[in-house]
Backbone bond lengths (Angstrom), bond angles and torsions (degrees), N, CA, C in turn:
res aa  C-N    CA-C-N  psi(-1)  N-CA   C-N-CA  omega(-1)  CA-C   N-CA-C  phi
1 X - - - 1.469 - - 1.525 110.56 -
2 X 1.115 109.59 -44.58 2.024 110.88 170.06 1.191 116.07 -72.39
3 X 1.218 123.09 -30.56 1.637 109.34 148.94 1.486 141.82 -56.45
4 X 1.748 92.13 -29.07 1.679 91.70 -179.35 1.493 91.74 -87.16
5 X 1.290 124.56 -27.85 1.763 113.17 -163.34 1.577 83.29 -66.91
6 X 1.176 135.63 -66.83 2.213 137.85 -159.62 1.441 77.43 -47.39
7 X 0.993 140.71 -72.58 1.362 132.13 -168.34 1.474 139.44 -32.55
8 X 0.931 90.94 -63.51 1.829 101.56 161.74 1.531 118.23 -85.29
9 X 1.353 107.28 -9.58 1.682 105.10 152.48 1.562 133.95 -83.83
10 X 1.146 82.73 -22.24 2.262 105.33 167.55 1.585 85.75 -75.45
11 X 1.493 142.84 -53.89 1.329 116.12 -158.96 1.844 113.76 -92.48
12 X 1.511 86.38 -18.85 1.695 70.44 167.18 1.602 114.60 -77.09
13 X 1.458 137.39 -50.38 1.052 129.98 134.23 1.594 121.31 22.37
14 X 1.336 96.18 -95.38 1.667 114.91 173.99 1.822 111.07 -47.67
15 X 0.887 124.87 -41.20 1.736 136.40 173.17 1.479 103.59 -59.52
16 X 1.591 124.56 -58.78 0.921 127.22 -160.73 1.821 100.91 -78.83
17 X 1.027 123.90 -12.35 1.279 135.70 175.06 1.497 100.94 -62.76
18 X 1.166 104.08 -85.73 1.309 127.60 179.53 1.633 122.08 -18.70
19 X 1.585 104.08 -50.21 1.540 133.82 177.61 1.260 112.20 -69.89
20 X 1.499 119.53 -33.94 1.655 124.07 164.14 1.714 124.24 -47.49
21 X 2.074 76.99 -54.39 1.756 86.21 -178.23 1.356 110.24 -82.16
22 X 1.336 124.69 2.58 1.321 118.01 -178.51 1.811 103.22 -74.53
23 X 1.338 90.52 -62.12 1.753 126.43 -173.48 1.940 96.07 -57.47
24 X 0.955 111.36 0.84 1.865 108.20 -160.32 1.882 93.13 -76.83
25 X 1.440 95.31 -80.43 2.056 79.84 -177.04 1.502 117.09 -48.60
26 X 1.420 138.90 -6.40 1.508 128.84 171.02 1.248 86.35 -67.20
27 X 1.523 119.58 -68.40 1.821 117.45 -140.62 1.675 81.41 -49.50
28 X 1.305 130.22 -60.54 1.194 125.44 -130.64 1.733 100.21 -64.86
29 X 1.022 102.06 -30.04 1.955 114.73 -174.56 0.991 79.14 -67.91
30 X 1.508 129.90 -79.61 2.022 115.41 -162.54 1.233 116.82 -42.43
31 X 1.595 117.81 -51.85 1.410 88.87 177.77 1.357 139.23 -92.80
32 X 1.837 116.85 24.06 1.106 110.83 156.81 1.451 115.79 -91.25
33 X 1.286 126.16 -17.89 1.415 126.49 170.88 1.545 111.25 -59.47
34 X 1.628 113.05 -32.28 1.782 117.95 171.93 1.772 104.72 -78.16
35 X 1.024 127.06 -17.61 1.525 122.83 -167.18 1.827 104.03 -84.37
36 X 1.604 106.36 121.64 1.303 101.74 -173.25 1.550 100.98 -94.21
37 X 0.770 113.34 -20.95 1.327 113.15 170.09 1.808 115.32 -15.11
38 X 1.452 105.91 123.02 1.785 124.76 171.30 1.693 106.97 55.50
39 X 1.844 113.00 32.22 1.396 125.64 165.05 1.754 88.86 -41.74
40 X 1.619 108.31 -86.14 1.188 104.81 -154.99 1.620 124.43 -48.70
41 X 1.303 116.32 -29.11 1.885 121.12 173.25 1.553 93.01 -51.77
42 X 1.468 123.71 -48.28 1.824 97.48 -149.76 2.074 82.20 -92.21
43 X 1.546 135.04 -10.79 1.262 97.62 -175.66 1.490 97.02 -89.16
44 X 2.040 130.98 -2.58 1.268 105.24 -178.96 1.577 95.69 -64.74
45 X 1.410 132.92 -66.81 1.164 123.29 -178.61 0.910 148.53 -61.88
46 X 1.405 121.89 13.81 1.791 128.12 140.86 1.740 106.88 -83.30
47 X 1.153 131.46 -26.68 1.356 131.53 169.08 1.807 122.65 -77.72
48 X 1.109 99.44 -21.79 1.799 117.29 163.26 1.541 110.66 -49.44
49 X 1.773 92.59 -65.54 1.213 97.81 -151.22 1.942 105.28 -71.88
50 X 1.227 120.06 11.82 1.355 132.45 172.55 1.620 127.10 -106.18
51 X 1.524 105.61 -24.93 1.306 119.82 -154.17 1.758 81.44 -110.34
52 X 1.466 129.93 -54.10 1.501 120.87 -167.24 1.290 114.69 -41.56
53 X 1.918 115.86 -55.32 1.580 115.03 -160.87 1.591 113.08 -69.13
54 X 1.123 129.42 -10.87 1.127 117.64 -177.02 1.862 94.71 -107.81
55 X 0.825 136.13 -42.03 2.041 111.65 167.12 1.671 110.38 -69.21
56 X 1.072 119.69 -3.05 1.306 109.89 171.65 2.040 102.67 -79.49
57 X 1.517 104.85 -32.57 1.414 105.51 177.77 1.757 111.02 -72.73
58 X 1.598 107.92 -51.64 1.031 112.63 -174.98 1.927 121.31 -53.62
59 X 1.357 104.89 -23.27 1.566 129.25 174.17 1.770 93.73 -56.78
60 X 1.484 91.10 -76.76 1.741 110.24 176.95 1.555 115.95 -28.44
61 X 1.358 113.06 -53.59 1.464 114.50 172.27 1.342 123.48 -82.52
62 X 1.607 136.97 -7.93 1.205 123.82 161.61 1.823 109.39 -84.27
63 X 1.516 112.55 -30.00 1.646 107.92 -170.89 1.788 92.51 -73.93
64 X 1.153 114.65 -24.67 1.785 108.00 -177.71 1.719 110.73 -66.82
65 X 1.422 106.31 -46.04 1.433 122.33 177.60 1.756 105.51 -79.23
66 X 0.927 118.01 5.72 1.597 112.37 154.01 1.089 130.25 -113.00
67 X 1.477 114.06 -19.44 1.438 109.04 165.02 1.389 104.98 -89.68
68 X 0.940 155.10 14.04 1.554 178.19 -81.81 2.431 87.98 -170.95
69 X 1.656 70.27 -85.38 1.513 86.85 177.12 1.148 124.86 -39.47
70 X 2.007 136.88 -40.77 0.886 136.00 127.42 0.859 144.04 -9.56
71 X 1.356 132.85 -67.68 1.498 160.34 153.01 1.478 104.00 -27.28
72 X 1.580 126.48 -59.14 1.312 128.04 -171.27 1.377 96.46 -65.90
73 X 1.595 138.79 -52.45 1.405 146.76 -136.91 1.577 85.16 -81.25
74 X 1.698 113.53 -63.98 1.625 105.50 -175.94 1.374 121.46 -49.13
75 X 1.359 120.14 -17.05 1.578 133.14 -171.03 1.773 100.83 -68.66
76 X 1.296 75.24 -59.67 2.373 107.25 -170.31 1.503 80.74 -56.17
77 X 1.238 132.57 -64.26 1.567 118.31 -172.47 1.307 134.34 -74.91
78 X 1.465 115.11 14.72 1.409 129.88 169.21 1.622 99.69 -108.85
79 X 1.362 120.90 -41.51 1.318 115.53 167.57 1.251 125.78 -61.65
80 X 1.608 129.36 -22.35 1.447 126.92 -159.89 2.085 80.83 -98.00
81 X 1.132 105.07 -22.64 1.637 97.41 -167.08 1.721 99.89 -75.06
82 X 1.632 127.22 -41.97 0.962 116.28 176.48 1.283 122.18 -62.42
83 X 1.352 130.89 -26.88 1.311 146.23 176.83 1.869 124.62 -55.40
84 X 1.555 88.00 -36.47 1.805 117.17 170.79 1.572 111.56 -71.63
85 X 1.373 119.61 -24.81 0.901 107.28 -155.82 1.659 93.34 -138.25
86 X 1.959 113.78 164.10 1.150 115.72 170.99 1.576 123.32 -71.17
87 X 1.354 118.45 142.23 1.532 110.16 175.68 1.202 120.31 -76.91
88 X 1.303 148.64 109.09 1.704 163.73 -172.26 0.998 105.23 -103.40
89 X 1.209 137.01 67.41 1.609 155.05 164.99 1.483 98.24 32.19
90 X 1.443 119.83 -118.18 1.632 115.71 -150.26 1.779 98.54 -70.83
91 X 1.049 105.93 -9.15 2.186 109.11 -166.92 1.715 85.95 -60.59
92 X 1.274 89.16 -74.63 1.295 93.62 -174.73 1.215 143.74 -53.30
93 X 1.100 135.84 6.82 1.716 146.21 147.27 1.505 98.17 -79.01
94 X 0.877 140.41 -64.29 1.639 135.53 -172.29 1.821 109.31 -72.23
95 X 1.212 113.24 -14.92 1.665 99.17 152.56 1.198 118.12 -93.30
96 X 1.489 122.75 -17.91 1.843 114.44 164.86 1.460 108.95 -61.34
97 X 1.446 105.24 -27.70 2.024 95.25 -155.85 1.427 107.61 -85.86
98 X 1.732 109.00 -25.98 1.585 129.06 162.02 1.597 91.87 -53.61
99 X 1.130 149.87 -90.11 1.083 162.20 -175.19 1.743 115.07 -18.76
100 X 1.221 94.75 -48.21 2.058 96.03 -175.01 1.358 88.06 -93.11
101 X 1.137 130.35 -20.42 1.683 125.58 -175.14 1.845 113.14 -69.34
102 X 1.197 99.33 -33.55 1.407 106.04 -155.00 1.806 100.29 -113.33
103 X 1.390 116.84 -4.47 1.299 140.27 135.96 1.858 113.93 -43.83
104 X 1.248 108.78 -59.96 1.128 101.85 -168.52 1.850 98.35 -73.70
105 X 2.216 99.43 177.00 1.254 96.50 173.31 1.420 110.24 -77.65
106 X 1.190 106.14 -178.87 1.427 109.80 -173.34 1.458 120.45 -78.93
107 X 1.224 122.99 -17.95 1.397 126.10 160.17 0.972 136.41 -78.54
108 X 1.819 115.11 9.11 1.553 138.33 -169.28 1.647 90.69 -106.06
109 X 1.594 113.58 -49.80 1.965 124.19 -152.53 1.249 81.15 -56.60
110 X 1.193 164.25 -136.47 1.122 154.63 -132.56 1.363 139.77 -4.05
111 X 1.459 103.50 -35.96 1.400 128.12 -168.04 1.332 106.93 -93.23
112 X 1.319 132.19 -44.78 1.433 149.13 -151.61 1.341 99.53 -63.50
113 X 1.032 131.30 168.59 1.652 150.35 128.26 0.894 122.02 -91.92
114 X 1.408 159.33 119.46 1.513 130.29 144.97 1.770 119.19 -81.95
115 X 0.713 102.37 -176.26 1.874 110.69 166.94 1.742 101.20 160.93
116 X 1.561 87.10 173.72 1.785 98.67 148.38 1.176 139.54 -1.53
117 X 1.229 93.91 -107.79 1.634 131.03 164.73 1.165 124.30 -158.97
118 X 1.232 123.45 153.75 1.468 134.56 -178.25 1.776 104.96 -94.75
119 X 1.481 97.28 153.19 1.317 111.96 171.87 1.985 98.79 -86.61
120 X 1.315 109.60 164.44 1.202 110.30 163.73 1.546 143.26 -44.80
121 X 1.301 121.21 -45.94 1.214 138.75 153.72 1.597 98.65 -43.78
122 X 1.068 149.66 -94.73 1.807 161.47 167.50 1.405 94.46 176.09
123 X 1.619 122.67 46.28 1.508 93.29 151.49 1.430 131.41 -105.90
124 X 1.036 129.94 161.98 1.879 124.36 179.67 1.586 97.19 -50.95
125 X 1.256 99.93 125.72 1.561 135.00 158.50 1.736 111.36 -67.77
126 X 1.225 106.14 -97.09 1.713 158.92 167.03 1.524 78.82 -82.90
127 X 1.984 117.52 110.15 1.605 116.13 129.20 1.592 121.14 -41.73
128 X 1.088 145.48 -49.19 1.400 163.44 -147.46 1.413 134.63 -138.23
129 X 0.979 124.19 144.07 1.555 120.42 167.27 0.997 128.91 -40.27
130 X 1.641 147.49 117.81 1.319 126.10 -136.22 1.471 106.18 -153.89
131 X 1.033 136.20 142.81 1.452 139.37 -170.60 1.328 116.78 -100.20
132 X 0.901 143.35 107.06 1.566 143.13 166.14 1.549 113.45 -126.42
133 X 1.554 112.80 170.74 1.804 124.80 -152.74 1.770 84.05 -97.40
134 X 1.320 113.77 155.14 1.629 109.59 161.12 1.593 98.18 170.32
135 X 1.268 96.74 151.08 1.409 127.04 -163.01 1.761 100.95 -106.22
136 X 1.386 108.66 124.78 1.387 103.30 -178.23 1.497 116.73 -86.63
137 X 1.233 108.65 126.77 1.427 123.64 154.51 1.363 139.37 -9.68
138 X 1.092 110.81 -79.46 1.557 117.18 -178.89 1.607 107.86 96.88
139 X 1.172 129.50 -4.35 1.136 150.93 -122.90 1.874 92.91 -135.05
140 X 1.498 113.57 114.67 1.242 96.04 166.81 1.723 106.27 -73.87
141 X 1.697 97.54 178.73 1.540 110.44 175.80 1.511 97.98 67.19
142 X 1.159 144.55 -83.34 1.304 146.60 149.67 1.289 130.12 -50.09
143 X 1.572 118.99 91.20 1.241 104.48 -163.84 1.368 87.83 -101.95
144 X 0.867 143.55 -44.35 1.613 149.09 -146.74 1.612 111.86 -129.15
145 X 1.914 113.47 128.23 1.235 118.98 -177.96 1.237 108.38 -123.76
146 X 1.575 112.05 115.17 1.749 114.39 160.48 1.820 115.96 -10.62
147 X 1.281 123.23 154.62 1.346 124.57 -177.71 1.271 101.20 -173.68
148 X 1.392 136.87 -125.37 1.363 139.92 -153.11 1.640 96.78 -78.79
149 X 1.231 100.81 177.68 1.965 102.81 -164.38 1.943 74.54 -110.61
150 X 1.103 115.70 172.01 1.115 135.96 -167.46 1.583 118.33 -60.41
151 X 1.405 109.01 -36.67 1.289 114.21 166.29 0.966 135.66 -64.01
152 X 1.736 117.68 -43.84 1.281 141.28 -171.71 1.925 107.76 -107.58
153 X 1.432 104.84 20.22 1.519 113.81 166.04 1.139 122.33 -52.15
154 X 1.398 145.42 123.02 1.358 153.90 -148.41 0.967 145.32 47.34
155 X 1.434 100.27 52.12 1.260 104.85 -162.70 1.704 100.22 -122.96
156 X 1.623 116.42 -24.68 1.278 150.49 -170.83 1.409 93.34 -78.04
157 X 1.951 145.06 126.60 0.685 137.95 178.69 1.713 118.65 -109.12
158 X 1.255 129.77 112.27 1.282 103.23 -151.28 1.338 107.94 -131.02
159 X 1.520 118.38 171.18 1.952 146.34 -115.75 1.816 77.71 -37.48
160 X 1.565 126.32 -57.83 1.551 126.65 -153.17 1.182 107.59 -73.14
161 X 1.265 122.52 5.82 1.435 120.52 -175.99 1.342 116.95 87.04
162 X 1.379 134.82 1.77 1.366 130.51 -158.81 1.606 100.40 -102.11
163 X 1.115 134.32 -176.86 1.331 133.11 155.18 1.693 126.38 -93.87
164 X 0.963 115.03 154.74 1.738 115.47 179.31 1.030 130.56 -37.91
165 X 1.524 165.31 160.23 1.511 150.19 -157.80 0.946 105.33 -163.56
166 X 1.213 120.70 148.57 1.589 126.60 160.90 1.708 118.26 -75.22
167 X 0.935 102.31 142.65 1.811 118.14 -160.17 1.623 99.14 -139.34
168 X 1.436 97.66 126.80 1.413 115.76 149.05 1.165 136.65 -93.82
169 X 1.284 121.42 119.23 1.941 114.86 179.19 2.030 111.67 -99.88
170 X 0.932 87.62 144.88 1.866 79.31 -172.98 1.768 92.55 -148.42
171 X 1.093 129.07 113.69 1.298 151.93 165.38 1.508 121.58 -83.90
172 X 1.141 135.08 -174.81 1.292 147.96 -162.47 1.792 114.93 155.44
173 X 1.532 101.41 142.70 1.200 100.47 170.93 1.555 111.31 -154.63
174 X 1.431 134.30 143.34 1.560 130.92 166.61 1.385 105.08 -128.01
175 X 1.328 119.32 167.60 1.396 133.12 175.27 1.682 117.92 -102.87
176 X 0.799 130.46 125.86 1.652 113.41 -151.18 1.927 83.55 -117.54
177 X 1.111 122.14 130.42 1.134 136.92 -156.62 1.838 93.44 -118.89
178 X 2.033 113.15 90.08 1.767 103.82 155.98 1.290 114.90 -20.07
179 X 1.491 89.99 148.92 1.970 100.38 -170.80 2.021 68.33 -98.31
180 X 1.533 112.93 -73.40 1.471 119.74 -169.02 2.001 94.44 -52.16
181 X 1.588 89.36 144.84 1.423 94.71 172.26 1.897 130.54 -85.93
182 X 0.879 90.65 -1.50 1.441 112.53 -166.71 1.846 97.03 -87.18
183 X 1.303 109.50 -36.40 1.279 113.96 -149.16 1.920 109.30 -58.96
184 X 1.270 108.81 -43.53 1.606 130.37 170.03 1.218 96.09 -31.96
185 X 1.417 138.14 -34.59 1.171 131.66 172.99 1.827 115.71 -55.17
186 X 1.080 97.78 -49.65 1.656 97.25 176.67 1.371 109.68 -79.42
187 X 1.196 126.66 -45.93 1.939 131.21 -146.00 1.707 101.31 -136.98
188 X 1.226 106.20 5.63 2.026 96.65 153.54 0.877 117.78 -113.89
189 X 1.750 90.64 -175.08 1.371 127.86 166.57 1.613 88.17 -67.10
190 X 1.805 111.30 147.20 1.708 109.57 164.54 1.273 104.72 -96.45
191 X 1.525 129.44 -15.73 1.277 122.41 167.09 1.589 121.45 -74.19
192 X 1.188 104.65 -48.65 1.686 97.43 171.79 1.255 113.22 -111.02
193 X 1.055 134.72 15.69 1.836 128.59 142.40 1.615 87.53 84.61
194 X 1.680 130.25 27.74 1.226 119.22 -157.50 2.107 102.27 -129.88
195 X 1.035 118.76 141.62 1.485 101.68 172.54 1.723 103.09 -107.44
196 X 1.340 101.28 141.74 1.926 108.17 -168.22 1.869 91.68 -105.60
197 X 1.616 95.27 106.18 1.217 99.10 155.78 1.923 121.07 -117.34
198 X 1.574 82.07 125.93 1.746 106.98 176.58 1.874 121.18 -96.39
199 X 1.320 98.93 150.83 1.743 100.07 -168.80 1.848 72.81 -144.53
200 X 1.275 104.41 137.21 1.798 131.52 125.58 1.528 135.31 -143.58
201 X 1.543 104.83 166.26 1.863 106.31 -142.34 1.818 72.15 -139.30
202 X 1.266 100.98 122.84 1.634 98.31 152.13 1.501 102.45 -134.49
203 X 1.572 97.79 136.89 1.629 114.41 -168.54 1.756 89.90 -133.20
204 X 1.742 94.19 131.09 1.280 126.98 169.99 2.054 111.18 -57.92
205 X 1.390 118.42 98.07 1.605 84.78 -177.10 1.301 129.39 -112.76
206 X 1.740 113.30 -0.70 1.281 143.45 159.48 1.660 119.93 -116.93
């Protein structure tokens, strides 16, 4: 009788063995589905991948809108320099453009254009800083209207009563190149993946 009882206790034993290793990869799935362990690692990175692309744009649009700001200030400081000083025909366009050039930081002078003015599209208008006669407006959007040709400047009396003036225009333009790649989607060009920022300053100097 103690042989048959060790006996059928070696095989229940042996059964219940068996049923462990059967049951072994379930337990192990249950208890990684119970293990909280590194919740927050996998929800930072399902929340990453939603939250990055749009501050990678929003980044894109404040560094675009600051060198923006630049751009106008180097403009204003090629205009306030022509204004100081007499205009000497060709000298003087290439010391304004020295002037808004060397205005900017130094990792911009490279990049810049100056001239004239630009046509709509961003192409050169005016190569250079350029002097012409004009009677001001009063007029938003239009502030300033062509009038006497350069020689015969002030002679034209205009809407405010004043006479005609000599005027400087001084332009600038860079291409501000997304750091994020995605961003061209909102704030470029789709052909050159590039955003075209333009500045002009026209200062009265006679």
């Amino acid at each position: 009788m103690a042989a048959e009882a060790d006996s059928r206790n070696r095989a229940e034993i042996a059964a219940s063995r068996r049923r462990r290793r059967q049951l072994a990869p379930w337990r192990w799935l249950a208890c990684l589905m119970r293990d909280q362990c590194g919740v927050s690692a996998v929800e930072l990175g399902l929340t990453a991948a939603f939250i990055l692309p749009p501050l990678g744009s929003v980044f894109d649009l404040g560094m675009a809108f600051s060198q923006e700001i630049k751009l106008q200030q180097a403009v204003q400081a090629g205009a306030q320099y022509a204004s100081m000083r007499v205009w000497e025909g060709s000298n003087s366009p290439t010391a304004v453009t020295s002037a808004v050039t060397n205005s900017l930081p130094a990792t911009l002078q490279s990049a810049v254009t100056v001239a004239g003015d630009f046509n709509a599209d961003g192409s050169v208008n005016n190569a250079s800083p350029y002097q012409a006669c004009y009677c001001p407006t009063g007029t938003s959007g239009t502030y300033f209207t062509s009038t006497d040709s350069l020689s015969t400047c002030g002679t034209t009396t205009c809407s405010n009563g004043e006479k005609s003036g000599y005027y400087v225009t001084v332009a600038a333009k860079l291409n501000y190149t997304p750091i994020a790649p995605y961003s061209w989607m909102f704030m470029g060009d789709p052909q050159t993946h590039k955003q075209r920022l333009t500045a002009t300053s026209v200062v009265r100097i006679q």
